[in-house]
N, C-alpha and C positions, 0 to 999 in steps of 0.2 A: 293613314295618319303617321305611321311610323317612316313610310319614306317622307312623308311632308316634315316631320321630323327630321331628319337625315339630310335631307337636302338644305335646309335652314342650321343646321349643325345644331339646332336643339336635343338637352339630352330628353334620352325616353324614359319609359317608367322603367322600374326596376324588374328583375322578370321572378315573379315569386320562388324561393327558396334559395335566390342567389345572394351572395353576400354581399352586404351594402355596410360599406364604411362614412361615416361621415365625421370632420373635422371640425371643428369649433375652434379659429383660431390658434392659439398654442398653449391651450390650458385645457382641454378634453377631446377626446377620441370616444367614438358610439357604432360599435358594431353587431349588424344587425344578422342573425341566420350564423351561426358559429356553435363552433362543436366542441367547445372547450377552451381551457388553458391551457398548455404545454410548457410553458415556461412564467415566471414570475421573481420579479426583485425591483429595486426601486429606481433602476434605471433601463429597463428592458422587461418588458411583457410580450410574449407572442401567443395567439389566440391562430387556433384551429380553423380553418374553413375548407368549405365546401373541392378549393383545388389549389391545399397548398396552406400556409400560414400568415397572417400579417404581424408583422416585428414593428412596433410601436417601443423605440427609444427614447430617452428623455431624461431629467432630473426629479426625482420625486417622486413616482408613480406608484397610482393605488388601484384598482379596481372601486368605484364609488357605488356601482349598481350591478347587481351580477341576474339575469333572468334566464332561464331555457334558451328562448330565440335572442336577446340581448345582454350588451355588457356595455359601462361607460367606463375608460381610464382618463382620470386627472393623473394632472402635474403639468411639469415644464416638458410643454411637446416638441422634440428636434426631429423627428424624423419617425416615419410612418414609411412602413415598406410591404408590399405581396411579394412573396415567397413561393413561387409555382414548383410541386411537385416535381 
């Protein structure tokens, strides 16, 4: 399935314990499998992962839900970046 996948450029599932970002237009970021905060202010938040950091910039930012395996940032989203060790 996964080449059937690949071949058709479908994405695949996520492969447990790796980090999964996902975008909600430009009002929230939802990151899933992360090892913390490392930085925090209301224009720049970066969150710890598994190989490296994602730098989530923007106007306004807050952390709106913070879990073990998850975290949501609102605000004004301009840019969303991974940061490889």
């Amino acid at each position: 399935l996964d080449k059937l996948a690949e071949g058709m450029e479908l994405p695949g599932e996520p492969i447990p314990g790796q980090p999964l970002v996902e975008i909600a237009g430009e009002r929230r970021v939802l990151i899933e499998n992360h090892s913390g905060v490392t930085h925090y202010s209301g224009d720049m938040i970066c969150v710890k992962v598994r190989y490296g950091h994602v730098k989530v910039c923007g106007e306004g930012l807050s952390l709106t839900r913070m879990t073990k395996s998850q975290l949501v940032i609102s605000g004004k989203i301009e840019s969303v970046a991974l940061i490889r060790r």
